[in-house]
C-alpha positions in Angstrom: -80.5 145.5 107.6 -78.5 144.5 110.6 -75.4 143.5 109.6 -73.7 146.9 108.8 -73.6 147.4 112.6 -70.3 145.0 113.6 -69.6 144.9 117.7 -65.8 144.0 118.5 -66.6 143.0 122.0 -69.6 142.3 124.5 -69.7 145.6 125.4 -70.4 146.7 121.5 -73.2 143.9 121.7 -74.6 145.7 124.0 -74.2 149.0 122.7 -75.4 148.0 119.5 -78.6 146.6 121.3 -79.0 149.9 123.1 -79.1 152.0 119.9 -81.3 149.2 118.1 -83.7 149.4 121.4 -84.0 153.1 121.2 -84.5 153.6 117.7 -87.5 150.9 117.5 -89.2 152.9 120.6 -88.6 156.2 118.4 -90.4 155.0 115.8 -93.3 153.2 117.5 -93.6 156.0 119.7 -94.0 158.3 116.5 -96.6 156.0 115.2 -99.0 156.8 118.1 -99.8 160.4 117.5 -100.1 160.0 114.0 -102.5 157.0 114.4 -104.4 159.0 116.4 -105.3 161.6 113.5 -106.4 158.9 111.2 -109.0 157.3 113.7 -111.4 160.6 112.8 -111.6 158.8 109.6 -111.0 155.1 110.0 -112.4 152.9 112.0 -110.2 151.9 114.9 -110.4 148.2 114.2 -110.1 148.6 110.8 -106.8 150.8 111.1 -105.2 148.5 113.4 -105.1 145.7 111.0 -104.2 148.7 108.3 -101.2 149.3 110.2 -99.9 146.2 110.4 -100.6 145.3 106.9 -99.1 148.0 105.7 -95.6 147.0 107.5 -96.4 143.5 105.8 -96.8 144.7 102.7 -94.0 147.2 102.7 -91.3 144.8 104.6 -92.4 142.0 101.9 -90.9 144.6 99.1 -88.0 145.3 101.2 -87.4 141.7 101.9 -87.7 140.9 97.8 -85.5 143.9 97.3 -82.8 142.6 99.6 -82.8 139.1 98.4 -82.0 139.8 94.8 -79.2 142.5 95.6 -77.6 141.1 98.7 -75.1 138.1 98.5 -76.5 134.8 100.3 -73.6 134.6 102.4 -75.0 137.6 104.9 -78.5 136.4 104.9 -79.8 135.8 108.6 -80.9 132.1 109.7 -84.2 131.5 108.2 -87.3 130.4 111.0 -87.9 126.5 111.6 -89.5 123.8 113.6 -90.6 125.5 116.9 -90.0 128.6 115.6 -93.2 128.9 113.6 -94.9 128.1 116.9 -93.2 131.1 119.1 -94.3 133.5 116.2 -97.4 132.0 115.6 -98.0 133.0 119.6 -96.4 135.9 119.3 -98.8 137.3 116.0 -101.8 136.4 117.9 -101.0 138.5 121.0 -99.0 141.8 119.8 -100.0 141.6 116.4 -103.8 140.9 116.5 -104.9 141.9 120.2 -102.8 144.6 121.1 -103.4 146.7 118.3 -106.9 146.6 118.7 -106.9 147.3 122.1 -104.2 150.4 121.6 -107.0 151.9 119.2 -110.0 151.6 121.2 -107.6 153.1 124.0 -106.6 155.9 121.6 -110.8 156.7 120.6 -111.3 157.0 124.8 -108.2 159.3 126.0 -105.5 161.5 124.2 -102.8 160.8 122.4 -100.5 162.3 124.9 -102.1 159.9 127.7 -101.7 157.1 125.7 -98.2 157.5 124.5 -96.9 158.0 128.1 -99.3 155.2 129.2 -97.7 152.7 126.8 -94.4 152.5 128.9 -96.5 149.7 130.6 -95.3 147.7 128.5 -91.7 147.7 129.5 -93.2 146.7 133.2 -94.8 144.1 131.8 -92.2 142.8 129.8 -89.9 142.8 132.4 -91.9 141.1 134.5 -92.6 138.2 132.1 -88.9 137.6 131.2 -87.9 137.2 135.3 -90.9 134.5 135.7 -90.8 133.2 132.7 -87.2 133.2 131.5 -85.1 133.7 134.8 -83.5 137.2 133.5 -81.8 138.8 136.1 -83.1 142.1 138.0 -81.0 144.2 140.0 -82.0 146.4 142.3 -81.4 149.4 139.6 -83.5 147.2 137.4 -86.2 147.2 140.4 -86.0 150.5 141.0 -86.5 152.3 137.6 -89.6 149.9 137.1 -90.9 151.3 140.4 -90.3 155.0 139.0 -92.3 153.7 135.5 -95.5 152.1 137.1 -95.2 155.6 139.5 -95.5 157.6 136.9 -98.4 155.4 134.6 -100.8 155.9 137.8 -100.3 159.4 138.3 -101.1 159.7 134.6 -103.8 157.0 134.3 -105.8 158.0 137.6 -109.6 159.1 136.2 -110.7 162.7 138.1 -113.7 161.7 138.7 -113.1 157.8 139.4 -116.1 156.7 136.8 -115.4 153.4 135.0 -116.2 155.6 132.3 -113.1 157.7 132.6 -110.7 154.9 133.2 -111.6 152.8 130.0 -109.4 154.2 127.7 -105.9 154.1 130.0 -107.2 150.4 130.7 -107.5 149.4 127.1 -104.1 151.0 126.6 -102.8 149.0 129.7 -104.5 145.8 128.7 -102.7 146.4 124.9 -99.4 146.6 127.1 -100.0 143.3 128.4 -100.5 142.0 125.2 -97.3 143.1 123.8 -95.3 142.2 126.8 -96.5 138.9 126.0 -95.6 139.3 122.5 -91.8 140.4 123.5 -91.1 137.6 125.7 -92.5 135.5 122.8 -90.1 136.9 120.1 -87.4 136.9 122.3 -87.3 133.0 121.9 -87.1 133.5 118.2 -84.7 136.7 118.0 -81.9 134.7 116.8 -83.5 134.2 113.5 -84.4 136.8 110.4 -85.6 140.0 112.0 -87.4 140.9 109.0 -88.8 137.6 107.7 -90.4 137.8 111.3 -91.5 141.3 110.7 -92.9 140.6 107.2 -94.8 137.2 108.8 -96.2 139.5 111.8 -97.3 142.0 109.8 -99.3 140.2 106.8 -100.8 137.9 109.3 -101.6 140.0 111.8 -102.9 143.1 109.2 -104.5 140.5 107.0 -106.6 139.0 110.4 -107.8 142.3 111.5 -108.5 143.7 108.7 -110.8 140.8 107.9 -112.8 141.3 111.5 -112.8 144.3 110.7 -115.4 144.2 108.1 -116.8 141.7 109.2 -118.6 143.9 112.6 -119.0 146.0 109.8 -116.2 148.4 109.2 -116.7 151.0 106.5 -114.1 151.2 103.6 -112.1 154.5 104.6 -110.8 156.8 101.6 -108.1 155.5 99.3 -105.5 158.4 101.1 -106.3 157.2 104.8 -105.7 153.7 104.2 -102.0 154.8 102.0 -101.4 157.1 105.6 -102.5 154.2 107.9 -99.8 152.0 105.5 -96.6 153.9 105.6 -97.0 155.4 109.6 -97.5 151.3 109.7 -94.4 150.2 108.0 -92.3 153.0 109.9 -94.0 153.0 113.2 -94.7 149.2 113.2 -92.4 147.4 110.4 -88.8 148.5 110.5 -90.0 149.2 114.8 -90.3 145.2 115.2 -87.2 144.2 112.7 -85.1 146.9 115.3 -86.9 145.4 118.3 -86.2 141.6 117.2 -82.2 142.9 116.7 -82.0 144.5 120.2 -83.9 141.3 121.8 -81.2 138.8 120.6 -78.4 141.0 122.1 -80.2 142.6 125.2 -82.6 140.2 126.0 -86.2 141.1 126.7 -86.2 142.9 129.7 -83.9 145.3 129.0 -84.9 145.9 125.1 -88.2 146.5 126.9 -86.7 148.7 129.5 -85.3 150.9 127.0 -88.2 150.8 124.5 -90.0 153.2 127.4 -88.7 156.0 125.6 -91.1 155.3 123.4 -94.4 157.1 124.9 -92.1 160.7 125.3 -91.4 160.4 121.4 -95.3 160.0 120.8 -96.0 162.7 124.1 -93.7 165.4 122.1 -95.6 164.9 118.5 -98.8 164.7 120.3 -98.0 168.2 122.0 -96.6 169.8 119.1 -98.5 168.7 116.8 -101.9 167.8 117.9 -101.6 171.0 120.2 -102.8 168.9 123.1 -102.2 170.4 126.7 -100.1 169.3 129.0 -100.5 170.2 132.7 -98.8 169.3 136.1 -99.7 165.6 136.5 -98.8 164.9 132.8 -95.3 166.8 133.8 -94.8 164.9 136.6 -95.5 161.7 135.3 -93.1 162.3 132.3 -89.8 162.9 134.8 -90.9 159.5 137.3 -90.4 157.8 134.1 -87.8 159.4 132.9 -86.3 158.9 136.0 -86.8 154.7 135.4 -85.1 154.7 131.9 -82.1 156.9 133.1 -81.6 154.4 136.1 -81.8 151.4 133.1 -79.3 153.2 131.1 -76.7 152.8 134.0 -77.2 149.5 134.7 -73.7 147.4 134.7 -73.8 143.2 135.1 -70.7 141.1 135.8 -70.0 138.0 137.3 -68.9 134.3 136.4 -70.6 132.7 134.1 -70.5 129.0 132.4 -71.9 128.8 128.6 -73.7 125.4 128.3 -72.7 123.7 125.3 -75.2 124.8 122.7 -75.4 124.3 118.5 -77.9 127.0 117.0 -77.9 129.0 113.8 -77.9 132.9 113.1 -75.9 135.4 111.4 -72.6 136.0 112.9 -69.2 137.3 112.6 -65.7 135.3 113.7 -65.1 136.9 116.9 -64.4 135.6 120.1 -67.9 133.8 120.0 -67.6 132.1 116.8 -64.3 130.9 116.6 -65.2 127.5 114.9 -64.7 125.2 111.9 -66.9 125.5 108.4 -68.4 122.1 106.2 -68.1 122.9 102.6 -71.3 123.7 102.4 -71.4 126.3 105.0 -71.8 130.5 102.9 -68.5 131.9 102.4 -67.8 135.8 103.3 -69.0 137.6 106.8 -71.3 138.3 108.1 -73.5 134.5 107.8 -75.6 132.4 109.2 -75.1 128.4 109.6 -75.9 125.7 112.1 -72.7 125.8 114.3 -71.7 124.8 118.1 -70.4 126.2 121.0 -68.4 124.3 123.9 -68.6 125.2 127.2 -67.2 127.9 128.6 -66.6 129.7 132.5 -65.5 133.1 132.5 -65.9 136.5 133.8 -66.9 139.7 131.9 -69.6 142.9 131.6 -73.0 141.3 129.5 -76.6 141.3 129.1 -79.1 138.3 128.9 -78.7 137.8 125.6 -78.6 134.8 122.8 -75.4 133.6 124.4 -75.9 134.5 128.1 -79.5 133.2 129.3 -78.0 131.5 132.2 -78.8 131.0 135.5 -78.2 133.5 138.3 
């Protein structure tokens, strides 16, 4: 699904990462709205574990599909080892918690509230990957999270300061957190199949919740809600993560969380236009602070000398200036591919992101 889109430099990995980013957060940020019409008919446990199966489900098909027309020489690098440890982390938080948590947000406040609440998430995901992972913030950086969390309390702050008020935005916060979690997670495993991890995610994660579901005693929605709740899940939550997982390995996951803020204004406009829900002053105002943060995150430039540890992973590639390397026999023929292969160290200078090949220290 990936490999059409073929940068020539670092500056078309990071292009390419942008557009990957951004077109994950349209999607998921579609997904909210229309979730929000199916919760008058489907429990909200029950339809977060609906919407992720149904991603399961439908990437399993793709996945089956693309494995008996494509050639095996452009497959990605297949998860191993550690890897089924990272996911199995990542599933538990953004694939089992945070979906329950966004619905029982999404029964207390409005879609429109929620959507633009959700850009949390990118706070929270930035904020993991500096503690966590050492990714470099700039001051731009610093400032356009500033201008997101700005605009999240204007929107989030209860008139009449009752705990009450102020449980759905926290549910929606706390589903952020989860999620953030769940970035910084997948970021470790971004090198490998966006899809397979997609497909995993989803089955797992709809399979689990759909279980519990029934189990606090869910009733069985009509046949047509639970086909809705699967394809808004494959679009809004499927192909979403196999974009997200490409934009992490070239962005890292601060910035792939940066730009994924757009996501909540995608959801806002559906939820206005569609849902006919009204949208006054604060909601105005919180919409341009965080518009505002992304903008600043769109500008963002980072250069300086860097040394590449010597390093031997496998993903899909191309031979450019990265991959410049010998093949065994048994390595696929044709570009692009994905092999166990090495990389020597390296000092240089040039424009990049914290991506696969640059998570060094600053």
């Amino acid at each position: 699904m990936l490999s059409r889109l073929k940068p020539k430099s670092g500056a078309g990995f990071a292009r390419r990462g942008t557009w990957l980013a951004l077109a994950s957060a349209a999607l998921f940020g579609a997904s909210t709205p229309l979730a929000k019409l199916l919760l008058g008919s489907v429990d909200p446990w029950l339809l977060a574990g609906l919407l992720y199966l149904g991603a399961g489900i439908g990437l399993a098909v793709l996945r089956t599909a693309q494995r008996v027309v494509r050639r095996a020489a452009t497959r990605e690098a297949s998860l191993g080892g550690a890897g089924w440890v990272w996911l199995a982390g990542a599933v538990a938080a953004g694939g089992i918690v945070g979906p329950v948590l966004l619905m029982l947000g999404l029964a207390r406040t409005t879609a429109a509230t929620a959507s633009l609440l959700l850009n949390i998430e990118a706070v929270l995901t930035v904020a993991l990957a500096w503690a966590a992972f050492g990714e470099p913030l700039g001051r731009r950086f610093v400032l356009a999270m500033v201008a997101i969390v700005a605009g999240a309390v204007v929107l989030s702050w209860p008139d009449d300061m009752t705990l009450v008020a102020g449980l759905g935005p926290l549910a929606v916060a706390a589903a952020c957190l989860a999620w953030a979690v769940d970035n910084n997670l997948t970021r470790k495993i971004s090198l490998h199949d966006p899809l397979e991890i997609a497909t995993v995610k989803g089955l797992v994660a709809g399979a689990v919740n759909v279980g519990l579901a029934f189990v606090v005693g869910a009733a069985m929605p009509e046949a047509r809600a639970i086909a809705a709740a699967g394809v808004v899940g494959l679009i809004g939550y499927g192909l979403s993560l196999v974009l997200f997982v490409g934009a992490l390995r070239e962005l890292g996951a601060a910035r792939t969380g940066a730009y994924f803020a757009v996501a909540p204004f995608v959801g806002a406009a559906i939820a206005a236009g569609a849902l006919g829900e009204a949208v006054g002053i604060r909601f105005g105002l919180a919409g341009l602070l965080m518009a505002f943060g992304v903008w600043l995150n769109l500008g963002e430039r980072h250069e300086h000398e860097h040394e590449h540890e010597p390093i031997v992973h496998s993903h899909q590639h191309w031979h450019d200036e990265r991959h410049k390397h010998a093949h065994a026999p048994d390595d696929p023929p044709g570009e692009p591919h994905g092999h166990p292969h090495a990389h020597e160290r390296a000092r240089h200078a040039h424009p990049h992101q914290p991506d696969a090949h640059h998570r060094h220290r600053h």
